[in-house]
mmCIF file of the N, C-alpha and C atoms, coordinates in Angstrom:
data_MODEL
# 
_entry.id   MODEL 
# 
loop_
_atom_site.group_PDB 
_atom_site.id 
_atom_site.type_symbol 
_atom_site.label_atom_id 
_atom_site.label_alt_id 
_atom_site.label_comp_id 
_atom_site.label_asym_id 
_atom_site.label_entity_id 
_atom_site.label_seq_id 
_atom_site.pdbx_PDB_ins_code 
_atom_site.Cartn_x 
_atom_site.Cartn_y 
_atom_site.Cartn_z 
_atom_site.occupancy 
_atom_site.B_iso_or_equiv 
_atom_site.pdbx_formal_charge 
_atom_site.auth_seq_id 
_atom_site.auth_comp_id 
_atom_site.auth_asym_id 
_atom_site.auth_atom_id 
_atom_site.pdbx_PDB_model_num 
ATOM 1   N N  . UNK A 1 1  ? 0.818  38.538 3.517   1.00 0.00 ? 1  UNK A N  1 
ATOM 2   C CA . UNK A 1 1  ? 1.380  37.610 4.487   1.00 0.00 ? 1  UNK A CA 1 
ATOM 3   C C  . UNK A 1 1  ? 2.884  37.478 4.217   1.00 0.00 ? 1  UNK A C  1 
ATOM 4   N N  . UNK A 1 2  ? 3.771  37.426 5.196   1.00 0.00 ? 2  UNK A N  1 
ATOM 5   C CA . UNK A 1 2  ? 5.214  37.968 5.196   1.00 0.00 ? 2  UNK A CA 1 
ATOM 6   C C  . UNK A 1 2  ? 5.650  36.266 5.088   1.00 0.00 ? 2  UNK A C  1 
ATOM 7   N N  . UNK A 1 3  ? 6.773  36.182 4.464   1.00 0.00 ? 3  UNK A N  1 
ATOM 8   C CA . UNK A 1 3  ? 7.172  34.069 4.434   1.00 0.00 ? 3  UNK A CA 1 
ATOM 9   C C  . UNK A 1 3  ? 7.420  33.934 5.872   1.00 0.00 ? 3  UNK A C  1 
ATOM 10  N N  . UNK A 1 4  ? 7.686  34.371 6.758   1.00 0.00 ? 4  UNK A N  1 
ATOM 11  C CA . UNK A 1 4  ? 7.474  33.869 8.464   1.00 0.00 ? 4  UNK A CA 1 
ATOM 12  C C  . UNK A 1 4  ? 6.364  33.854 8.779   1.00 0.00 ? 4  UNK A C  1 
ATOM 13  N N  . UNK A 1 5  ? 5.411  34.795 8.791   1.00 0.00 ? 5  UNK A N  1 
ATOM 14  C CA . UNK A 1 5  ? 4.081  34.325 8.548   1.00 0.00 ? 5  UNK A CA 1 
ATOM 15  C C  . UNK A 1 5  ? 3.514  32.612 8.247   1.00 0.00 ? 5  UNK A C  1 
ATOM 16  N N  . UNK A 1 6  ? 4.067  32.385 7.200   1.00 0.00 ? 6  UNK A N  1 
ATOM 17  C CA . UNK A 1 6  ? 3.649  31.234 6.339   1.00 0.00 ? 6  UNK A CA 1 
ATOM 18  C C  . UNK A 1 6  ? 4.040  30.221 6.795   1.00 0.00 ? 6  UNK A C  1 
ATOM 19  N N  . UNK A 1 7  ? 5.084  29.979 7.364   1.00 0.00 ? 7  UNK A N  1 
ATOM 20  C CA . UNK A 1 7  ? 6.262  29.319 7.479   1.00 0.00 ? 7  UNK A CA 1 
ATOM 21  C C  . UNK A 1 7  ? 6.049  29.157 9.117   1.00 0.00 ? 7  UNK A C  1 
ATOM 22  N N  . UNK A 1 8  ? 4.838  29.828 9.589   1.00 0.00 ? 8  UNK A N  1 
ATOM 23  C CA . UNK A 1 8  ? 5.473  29.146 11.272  1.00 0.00 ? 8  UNK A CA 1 
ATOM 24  C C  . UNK A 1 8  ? 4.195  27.842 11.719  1.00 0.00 ? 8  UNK A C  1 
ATOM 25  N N  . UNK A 1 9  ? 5.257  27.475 12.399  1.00 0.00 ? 9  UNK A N  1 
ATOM 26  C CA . UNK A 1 9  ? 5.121  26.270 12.780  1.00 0.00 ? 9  UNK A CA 1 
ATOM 27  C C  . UNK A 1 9  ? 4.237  26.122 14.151  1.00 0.00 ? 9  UNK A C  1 
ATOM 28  N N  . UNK A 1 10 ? 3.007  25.820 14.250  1.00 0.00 ? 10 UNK A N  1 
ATOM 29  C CA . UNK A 1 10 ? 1.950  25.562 15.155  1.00 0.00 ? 10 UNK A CA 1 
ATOM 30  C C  . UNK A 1 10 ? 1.230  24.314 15.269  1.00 0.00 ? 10 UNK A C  1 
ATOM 31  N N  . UNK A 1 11 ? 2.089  23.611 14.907  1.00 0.00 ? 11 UNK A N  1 
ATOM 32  C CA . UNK A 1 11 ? 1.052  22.056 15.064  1.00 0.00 ? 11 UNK A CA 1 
ATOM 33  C C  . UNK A 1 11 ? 2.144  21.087 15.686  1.00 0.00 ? 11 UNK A C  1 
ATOM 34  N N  . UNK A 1 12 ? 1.778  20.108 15.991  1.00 0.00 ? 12 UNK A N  1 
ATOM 35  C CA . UNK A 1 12 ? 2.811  18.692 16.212  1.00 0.00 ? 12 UNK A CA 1 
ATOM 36  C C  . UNK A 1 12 ? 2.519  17.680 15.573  1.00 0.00 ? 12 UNK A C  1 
ATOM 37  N N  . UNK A 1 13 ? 3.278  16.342 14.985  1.00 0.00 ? 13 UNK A N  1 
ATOM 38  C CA . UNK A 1 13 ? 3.142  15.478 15.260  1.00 0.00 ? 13 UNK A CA 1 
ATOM 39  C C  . UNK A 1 13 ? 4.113  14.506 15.673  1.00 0.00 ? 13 UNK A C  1 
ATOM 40  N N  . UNK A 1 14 ? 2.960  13.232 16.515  1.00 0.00 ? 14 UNK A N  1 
ATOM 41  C CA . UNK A 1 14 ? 3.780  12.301 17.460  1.00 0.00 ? 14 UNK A CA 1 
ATOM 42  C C  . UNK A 1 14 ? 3.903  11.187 16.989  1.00 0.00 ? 14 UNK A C  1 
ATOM 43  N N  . UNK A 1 15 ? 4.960  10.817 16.392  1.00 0.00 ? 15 UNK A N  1 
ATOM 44  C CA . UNK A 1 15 ? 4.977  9.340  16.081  1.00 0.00 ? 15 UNK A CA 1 
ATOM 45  C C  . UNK A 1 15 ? 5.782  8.753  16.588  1.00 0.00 ? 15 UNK A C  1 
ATOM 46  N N  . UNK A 1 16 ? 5.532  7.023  16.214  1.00 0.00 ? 16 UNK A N  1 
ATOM 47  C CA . UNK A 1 16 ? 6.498  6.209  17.423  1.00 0.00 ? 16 UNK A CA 1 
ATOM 48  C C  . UNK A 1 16 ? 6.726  4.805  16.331  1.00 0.00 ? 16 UNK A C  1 
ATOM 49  N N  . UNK A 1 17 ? 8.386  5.111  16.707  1.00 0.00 ? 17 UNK A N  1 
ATOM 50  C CA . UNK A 1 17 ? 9.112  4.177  16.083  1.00 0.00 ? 17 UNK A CA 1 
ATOM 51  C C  . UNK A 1 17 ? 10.284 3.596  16.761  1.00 0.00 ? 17 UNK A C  1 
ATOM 52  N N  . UNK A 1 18 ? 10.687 2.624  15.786  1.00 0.00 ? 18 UNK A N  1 
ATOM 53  C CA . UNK A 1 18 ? 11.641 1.513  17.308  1.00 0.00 ? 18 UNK A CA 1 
ATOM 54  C C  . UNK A 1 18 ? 12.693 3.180  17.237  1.00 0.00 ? 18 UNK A C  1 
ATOM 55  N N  . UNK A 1 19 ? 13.667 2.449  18.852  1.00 0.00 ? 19 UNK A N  1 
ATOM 56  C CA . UNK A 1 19 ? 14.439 3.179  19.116  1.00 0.00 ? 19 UNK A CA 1 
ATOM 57  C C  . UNK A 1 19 ? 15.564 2.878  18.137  1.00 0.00 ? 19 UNK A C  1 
ATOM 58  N N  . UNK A 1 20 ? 15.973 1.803  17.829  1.00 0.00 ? 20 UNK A N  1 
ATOM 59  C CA . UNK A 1 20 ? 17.340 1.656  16.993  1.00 0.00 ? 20 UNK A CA 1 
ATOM 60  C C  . UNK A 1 20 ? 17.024 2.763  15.303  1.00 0.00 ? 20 UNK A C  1 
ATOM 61  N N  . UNK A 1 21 ? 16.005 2.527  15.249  1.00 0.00 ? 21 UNK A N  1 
ATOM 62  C CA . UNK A 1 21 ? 15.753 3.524  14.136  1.00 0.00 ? 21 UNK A CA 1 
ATOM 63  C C  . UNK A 1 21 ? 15.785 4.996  14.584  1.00 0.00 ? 21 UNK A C  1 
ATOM 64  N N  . UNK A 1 22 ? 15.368 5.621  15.597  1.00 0.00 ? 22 UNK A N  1 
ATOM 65  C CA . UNK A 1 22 ? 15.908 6.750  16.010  1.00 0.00 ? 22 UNK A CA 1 
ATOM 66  C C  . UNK A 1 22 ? 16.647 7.196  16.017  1.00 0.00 ? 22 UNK A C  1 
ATOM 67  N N  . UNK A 1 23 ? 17.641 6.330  16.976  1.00 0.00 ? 23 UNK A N  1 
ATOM 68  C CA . UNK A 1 23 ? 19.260 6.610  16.951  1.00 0.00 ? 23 UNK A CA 1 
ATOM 69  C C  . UNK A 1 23 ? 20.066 6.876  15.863  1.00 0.00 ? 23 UNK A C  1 
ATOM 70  N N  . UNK A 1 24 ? 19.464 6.147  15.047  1.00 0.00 ? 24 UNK A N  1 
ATOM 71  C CA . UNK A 1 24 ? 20.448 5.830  13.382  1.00 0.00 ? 24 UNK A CA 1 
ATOM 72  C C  . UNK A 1 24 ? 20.167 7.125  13.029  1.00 0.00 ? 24 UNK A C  1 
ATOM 73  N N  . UNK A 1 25 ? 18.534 7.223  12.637  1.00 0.00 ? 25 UNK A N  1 
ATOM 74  C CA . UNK A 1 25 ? 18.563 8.862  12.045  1.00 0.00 ? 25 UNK A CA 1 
ATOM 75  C C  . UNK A 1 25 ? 18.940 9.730  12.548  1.00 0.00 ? 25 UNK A C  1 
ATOM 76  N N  . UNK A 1 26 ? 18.496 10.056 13.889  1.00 0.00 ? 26 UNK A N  1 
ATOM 77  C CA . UNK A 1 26 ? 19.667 11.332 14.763  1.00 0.00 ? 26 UNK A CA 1 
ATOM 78  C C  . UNK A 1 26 ? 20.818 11.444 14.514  1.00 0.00 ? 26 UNK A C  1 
ATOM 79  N N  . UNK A 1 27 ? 21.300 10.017 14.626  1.00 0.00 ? 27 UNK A N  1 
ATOM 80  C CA . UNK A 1 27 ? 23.131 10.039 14.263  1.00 0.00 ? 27 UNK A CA 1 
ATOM 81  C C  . UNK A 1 27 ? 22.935 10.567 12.692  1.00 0.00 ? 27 UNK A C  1 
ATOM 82  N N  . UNK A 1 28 ? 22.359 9.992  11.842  1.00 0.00 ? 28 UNK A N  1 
ATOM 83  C CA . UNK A 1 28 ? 22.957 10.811 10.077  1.00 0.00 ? 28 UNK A CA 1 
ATOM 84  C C  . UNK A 1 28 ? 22.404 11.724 9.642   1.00 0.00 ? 28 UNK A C  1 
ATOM 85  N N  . UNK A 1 29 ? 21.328 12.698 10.480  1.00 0.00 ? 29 UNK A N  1 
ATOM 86  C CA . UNK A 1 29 ? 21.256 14.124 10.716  1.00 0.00 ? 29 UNK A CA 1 
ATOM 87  C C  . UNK A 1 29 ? 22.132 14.716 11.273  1.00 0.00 ? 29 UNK A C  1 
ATOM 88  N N  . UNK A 1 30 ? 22.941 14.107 12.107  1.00 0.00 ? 30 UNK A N  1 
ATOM 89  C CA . UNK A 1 30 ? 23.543 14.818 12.898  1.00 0.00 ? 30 UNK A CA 1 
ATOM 90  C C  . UNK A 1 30 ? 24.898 14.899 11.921  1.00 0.00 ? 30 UNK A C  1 
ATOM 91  N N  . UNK A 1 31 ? 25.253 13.956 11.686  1.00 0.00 ? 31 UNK A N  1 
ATOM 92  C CA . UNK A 1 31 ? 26.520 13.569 10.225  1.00 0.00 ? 31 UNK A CA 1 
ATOM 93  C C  . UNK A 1 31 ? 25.935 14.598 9.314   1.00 0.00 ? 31 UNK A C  1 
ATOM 94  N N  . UNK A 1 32 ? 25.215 14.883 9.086   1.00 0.00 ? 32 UNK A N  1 
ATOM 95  C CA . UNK A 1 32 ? 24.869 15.603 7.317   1.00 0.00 ? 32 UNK A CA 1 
ATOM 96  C C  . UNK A 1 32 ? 24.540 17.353 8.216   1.00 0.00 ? 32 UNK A C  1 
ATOM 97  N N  . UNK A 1 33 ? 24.649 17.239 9.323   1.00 0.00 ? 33 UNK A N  1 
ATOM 98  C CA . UNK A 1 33 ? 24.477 18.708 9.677   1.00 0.00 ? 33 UNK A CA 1 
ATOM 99  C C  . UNK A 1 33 ? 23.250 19.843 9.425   1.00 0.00 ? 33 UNK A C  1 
ATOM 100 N N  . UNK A 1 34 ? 22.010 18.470 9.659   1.00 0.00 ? 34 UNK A N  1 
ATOM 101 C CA . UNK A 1 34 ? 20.448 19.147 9.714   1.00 0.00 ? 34 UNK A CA 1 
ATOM 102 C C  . UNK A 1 34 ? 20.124 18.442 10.854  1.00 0.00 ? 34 UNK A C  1 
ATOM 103 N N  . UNK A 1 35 ? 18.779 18.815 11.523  1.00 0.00 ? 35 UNK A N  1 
ATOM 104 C CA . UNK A 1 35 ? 18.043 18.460 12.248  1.00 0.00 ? 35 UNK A CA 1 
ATOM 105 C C  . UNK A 1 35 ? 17.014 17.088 11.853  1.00 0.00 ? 35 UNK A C  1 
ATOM 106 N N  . UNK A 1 36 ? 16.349 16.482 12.814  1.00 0.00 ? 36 UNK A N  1 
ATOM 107 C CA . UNK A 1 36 ? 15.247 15.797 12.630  1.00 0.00 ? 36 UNK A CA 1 
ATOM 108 C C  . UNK A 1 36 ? 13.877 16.162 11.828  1.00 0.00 ? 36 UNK A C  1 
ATOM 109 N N  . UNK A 1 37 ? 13.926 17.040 12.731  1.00 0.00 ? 37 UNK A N  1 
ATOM 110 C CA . UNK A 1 37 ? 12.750 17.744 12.403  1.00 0.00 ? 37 UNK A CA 1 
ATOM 111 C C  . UNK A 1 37 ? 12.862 18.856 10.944  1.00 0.00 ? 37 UNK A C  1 
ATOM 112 N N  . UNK A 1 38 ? 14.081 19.315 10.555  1.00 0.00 ? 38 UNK A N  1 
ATOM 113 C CA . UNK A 1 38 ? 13.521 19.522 9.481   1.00 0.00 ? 38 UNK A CA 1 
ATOM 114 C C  . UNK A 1 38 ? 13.761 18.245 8.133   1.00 0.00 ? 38 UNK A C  1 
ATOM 115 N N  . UNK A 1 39 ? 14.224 17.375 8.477   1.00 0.00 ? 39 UNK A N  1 
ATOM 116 C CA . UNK A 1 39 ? 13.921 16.593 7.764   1.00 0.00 ? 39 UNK A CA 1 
ATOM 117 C C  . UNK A 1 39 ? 12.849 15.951 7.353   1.00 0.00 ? 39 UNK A C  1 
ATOM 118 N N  . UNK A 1 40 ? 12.139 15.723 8.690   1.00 0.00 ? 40 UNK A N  1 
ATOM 119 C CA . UNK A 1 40 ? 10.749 15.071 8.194   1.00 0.00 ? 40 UNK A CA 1 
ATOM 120 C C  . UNK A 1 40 ? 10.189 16.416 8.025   1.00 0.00 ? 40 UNK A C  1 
ATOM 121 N N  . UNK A 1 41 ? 10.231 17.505 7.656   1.00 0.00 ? 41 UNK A N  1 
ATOM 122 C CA . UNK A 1 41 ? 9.137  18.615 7.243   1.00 0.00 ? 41 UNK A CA 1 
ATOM 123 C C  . UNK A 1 41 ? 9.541  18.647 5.803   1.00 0.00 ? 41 UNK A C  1 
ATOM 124 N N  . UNK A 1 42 ? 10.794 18.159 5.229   1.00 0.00 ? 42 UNK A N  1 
ATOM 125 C CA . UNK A 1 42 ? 11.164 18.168 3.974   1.00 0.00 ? 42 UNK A CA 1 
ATOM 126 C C  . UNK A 1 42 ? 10.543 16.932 3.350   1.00 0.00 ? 42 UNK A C  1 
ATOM 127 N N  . UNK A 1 43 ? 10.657 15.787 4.243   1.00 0.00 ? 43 UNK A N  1 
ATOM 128 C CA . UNK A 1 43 ? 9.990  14.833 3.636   1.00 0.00 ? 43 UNK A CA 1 
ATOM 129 C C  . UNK A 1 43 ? 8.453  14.919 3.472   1.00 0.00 ? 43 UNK A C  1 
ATOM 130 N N  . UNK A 1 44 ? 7.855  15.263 4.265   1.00 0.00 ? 44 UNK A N  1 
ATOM 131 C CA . UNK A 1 44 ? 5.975  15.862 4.078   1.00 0.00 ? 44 UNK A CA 1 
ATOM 132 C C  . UNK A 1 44 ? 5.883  16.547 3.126   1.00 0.00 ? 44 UNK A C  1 
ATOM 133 N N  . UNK A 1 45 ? 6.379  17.706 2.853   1.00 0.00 ? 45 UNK A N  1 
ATOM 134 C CA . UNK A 1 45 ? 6.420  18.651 1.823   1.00 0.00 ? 45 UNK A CA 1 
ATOM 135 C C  . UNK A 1 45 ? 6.418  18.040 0.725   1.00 0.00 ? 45 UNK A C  1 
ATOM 136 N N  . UNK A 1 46 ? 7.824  16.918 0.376   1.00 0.00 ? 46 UNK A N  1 
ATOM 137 C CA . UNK A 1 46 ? 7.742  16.267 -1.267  1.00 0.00 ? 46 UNK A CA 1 
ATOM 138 C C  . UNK A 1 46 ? 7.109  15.360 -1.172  1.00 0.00 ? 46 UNK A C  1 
ATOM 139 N N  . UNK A 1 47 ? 6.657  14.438 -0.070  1.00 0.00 ? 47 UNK A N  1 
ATOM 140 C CA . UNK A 1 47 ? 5.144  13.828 0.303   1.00 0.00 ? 47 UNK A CA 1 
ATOM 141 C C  . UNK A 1 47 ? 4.045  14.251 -0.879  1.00 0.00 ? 47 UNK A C  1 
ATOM 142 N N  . UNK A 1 48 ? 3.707  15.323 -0.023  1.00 0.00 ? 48 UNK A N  1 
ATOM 143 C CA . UNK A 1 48 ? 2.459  16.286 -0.348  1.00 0.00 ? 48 UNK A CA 1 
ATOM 144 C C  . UNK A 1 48 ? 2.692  16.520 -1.704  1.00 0.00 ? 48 UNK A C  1 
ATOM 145 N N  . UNK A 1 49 ? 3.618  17.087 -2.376  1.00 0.00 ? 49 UNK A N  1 
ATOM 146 C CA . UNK A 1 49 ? 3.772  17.555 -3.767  1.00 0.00 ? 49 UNK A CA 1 
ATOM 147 C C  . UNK A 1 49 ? 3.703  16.711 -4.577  1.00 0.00 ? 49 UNK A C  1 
ATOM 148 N N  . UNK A 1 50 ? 4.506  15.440 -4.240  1.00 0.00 ? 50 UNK A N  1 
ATOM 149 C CA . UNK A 1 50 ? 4.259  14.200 -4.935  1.00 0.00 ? 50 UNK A CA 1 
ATOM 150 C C  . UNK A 1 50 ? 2.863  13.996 -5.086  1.00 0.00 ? 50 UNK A C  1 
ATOM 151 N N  . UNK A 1 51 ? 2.354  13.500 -4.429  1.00 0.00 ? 51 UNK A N  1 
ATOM 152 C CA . UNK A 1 51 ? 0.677  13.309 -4.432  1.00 0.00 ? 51 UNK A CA 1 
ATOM 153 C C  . UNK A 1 51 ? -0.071 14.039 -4.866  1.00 0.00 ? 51 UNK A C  1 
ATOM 154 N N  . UNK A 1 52 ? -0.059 15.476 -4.927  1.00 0.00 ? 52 UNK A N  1 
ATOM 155 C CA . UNK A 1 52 ? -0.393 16.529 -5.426  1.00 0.00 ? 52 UNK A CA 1 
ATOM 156 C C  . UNK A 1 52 ? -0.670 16.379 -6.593  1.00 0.00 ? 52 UNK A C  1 
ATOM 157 N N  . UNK A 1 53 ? 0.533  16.190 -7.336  1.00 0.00 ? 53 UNK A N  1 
ATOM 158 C CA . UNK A 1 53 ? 0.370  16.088 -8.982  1.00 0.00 ? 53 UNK A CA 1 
ATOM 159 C C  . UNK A 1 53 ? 0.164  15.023 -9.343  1.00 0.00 ? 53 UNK A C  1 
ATOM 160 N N  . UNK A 1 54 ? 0.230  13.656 -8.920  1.00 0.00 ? 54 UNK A N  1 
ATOM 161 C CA . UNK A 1 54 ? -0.601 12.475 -9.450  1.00 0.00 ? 54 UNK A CA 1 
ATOM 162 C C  . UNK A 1 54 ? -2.177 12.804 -9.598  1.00 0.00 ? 54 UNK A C  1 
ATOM 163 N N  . UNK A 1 55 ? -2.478 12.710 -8.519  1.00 0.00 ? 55 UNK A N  1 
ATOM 164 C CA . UNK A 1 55 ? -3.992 13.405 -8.418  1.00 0.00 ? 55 UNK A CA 1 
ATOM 165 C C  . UNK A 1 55 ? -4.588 14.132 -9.220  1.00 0.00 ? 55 UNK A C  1 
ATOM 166 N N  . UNK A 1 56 ? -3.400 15.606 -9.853  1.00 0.00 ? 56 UNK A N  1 
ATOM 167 C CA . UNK A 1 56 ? -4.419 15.723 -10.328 1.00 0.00 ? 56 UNK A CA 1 
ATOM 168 C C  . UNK A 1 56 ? -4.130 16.184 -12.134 1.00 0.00 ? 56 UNK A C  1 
ATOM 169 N N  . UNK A 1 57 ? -3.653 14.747 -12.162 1.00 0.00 ? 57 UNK A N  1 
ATOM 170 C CA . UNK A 1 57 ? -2.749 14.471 -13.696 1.00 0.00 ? 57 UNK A CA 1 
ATOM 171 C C  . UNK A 1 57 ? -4.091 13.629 -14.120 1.00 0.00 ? 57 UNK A C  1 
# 
């Protein structure tokens, strides 16, 4: 399996949060020169890893 392989992206999710919190993060993604979306895929990821190793410490 090739890392694009691995790495593609086929799912969604929809969440819903106030708008003033939107705005803010769009705006300091947009300041730091990443996207939304890969931010929250960075945040799931050390999510997941975090939890990962508590579990199974």
């Amino acid at each position: 399996m090739t890392k694009k392989e691995k790495s593609k992206k086929d799912s969604q999710l929809l969440i819903r949060i106030n708008s003033e919190q939107r705005d803010a993060f769009l705006s300091k993604c947009e300041d730091l020169d990443t996207s939304a979306a890969r931010e929250i895929r960075r945040f799931i990821k050390q999510f997941l890893k975090e939890h990962e190793e508590k579990k199974s410490s």
